[in-house]
N, C-alpha and C positions, 0 to 999 in steps of 0.2 A: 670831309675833304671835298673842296669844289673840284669840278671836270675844270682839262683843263680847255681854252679858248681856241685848240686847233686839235680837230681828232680826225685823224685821214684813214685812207683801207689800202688794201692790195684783195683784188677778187678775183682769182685764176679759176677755171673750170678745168674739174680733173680728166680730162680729155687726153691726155698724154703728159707728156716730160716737159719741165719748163724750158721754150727755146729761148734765142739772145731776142728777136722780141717780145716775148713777154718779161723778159729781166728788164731790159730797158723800160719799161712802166714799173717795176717796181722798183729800182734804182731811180727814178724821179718821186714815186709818191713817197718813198721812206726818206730820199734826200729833202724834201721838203717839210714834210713831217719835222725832221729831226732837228733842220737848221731853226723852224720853229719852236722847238722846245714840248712839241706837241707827241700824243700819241698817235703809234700805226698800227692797227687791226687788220686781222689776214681774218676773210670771210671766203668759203669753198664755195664757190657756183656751181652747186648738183643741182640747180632743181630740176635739169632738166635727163631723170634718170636713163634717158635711151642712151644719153652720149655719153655716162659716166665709162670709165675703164679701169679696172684694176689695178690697184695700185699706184696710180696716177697720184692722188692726192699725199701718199706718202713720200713720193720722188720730189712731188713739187715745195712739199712742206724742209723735204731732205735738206733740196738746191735753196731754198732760203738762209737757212741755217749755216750751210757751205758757204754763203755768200757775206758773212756777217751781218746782216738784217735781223737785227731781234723785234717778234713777236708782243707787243701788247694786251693785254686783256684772254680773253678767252675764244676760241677758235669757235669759229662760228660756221654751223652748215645750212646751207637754203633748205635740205631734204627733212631739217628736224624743226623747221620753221613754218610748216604748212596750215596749220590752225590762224597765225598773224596773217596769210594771207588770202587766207576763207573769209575773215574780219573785214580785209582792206575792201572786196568783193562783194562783200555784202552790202558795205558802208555805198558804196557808188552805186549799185541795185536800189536799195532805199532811194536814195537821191535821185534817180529814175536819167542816173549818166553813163547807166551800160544796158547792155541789151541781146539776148539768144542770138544766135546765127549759126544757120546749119547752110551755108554756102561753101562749097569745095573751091578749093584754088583752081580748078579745070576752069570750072563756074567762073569764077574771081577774073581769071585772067582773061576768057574770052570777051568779058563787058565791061573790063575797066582801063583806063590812060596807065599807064606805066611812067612812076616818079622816080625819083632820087634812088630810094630804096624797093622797089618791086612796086606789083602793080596798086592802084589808090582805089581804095575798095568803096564803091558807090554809094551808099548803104541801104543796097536792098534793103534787107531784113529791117532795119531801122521803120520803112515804110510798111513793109508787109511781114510780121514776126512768124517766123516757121510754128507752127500747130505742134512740133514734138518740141518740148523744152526739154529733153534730159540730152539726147546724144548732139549737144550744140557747143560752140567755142559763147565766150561773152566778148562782146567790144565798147568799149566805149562811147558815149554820144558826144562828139565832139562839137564848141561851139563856133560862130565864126571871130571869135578873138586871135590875135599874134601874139606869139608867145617871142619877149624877146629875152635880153641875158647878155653877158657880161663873162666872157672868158677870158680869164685871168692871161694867159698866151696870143690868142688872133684878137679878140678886142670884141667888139658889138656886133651880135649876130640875132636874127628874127626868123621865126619859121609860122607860115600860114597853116596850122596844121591840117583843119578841113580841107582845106587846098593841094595840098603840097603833099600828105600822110592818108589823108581817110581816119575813118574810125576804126582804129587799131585794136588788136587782139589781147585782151587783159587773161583770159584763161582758153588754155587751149581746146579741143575736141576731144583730146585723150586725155582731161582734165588734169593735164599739169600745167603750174601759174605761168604766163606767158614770160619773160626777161622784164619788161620794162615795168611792170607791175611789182615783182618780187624787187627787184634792186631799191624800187620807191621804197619799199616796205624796211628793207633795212637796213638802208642809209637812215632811216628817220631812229628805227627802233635801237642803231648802234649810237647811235647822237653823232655819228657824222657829220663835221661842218665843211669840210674839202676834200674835192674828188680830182685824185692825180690820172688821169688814165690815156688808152692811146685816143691819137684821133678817130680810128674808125669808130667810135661810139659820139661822135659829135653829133652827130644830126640825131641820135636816139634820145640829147639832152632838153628839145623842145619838150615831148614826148612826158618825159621823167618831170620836167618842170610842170606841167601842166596836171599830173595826175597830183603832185605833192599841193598843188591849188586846191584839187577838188575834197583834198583829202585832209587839209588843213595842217600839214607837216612845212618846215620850214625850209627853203633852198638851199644845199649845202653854193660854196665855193667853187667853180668849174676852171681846171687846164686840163686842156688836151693838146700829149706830148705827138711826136712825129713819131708816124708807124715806122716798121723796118724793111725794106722792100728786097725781095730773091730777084732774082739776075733778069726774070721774066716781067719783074715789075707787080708783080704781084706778092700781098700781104705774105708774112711768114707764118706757116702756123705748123703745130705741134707734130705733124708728120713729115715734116720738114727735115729731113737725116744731115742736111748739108748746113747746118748754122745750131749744132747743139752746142751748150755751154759746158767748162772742164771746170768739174766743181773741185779737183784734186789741186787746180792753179786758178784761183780767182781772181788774181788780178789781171790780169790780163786782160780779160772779161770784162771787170768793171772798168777797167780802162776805155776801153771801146764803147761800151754803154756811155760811158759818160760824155766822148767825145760826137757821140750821136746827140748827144742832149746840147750841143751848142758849149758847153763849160770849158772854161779855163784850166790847163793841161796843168798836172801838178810842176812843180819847181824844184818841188822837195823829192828825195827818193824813197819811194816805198819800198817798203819791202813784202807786206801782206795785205789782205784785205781789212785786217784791225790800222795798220798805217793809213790805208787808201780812205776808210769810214774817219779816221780822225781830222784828215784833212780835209774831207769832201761837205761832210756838215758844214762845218766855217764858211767855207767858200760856193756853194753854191748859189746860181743866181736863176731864177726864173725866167728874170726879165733878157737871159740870151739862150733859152730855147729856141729854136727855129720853128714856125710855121710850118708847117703840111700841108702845102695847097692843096695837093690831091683832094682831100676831104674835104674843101672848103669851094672849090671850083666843078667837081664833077657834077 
């Protein structure tokens, strides 16, 4: 049986309870998915075990399900994935495109320009390689190519990454795999071809393109939907008590989601979230998402 030609994710980190922004990215990446005919894989983003929290992943897995979102394939964790990215680590070590660094962010911050994302790390160690290789982060050698792309939502975007990033941290000092390394690893290893997610990970997608270059994995597909902003203007995120979703009334819910997604109000009357999914596949439209300037202007 061939794969089929559109296989998407939903990647929530089990940090707390799923809020109404993180639904809103998975009500585009499954609406998309589905209006393709394609499959939707749920991967947990543990790898980074300090910020796991109990039970978080069963709440979030709960609120899916609550949600009428079905499940694809086999549930996949970052924490049971660490040998693929020892491999991916080694492979760029070989290739002489990563490199020790035992530089502290004290360190980092006092001698570097401050970018987009934190400060643009100069690359000491790249010049002068610290004499202890075991208690060290690894980064990458970055070259001076532009990394450009093609977002299926804002349109043509370029990012200088030498410039603009530095040479970025692929493993960390407490040897857990940095983000932008582990998600390379398996967007490629799920066969990922299109990645639905929010804007705040746009500018991490130079980043991700450029290691799946080194690594010889292919580009998935990139949209990035519109974050969801608290009263202060600031991202929502999981400790957020004042925007939690009522998995006992889902419509409601996904009604709101959706109309943050720029879509077309239904016509017809729902009455559940099996109504709300039967109509919302058909009709979904990509091409009237709204833009995010935020992430695109700051």
């Amino acid at each position: 049986m061939s794969k089929p030609s559109y296989r998407g994710r939903f990647a929530p980190s089990p940090t707390g309870p799923l809020h109404f922004g993180s639904l809103v990215a998975a009500v585009a990446s499954y609406a998309d998915a589905r209006h393709q005919h394609g499959e939707w894989l749920v991967r947990i983003e543990d790898v980074d075990q300090t910020r796991t929290r109990s039970g978080a992943e069963d709440r979030i897995l709960q609120a899916i399900e609550a949600f009428g979102m079905s499940i694809d394939g086999t549930l996949v964790r970052q924490s049971e994935r660490t040998a693929l990215y020892d491999q991916a680590l080694d492979t760029l070590r070989s290739n002489s495109l990563a490199y020790p660094c035992d530089c502290s962010r004290k360190t980092i911050a006092a001698i570097a320009h401050v970018g987009r994302e934190g400060p643009i790390y100069p690359g000491t160690c790249r010049l002068r390689p610290p004499t202890n290789a075991i208690d060290v982060a690894w980064r990458v050698a970055l070259d001076e190519s532009t990394v450009q792309f093609t977002d299926r939502i804002i349109g043509d975007l370029q990012q200088h990454l030498a410039s603009d990033v530095g040479d970025f941290v692929v493993r960390r000092i407490d040897r857990f795999t940095a983000y932008q390394l582990a998600v390379v690893v398996d967007d490629f290893e799920q066969g990922i071809t299109d990645v639905v997610r929010g804007a705040d990970l746009l500018w991490s997608t130079p980043r991700q393109i450029w290691l799946q270059r080194q690594l010889g994995y292919p580009t998935p597909n990139y949209a990035h939907v519109p974050l969801v902003y608290a009263a202060n203007g600031q991202k929502l995120s999981k400790s957020d008590a004042a925007h939690p979703v009522d998995e006992d009334n889902p419509l409601p819910t996904l009604l709101a989601a959706w109309q943050h997604l720029g879509q077309t109000r239904p016509t017809a009357r729902l009455r559940n979230g099996n109504d709300f999914w039967t109509w919302a596949i058909e009709n979904w439209r990509l091409t009237s998402v709204p833009v995010d300037r935020k992430h695109i202007d700051d």
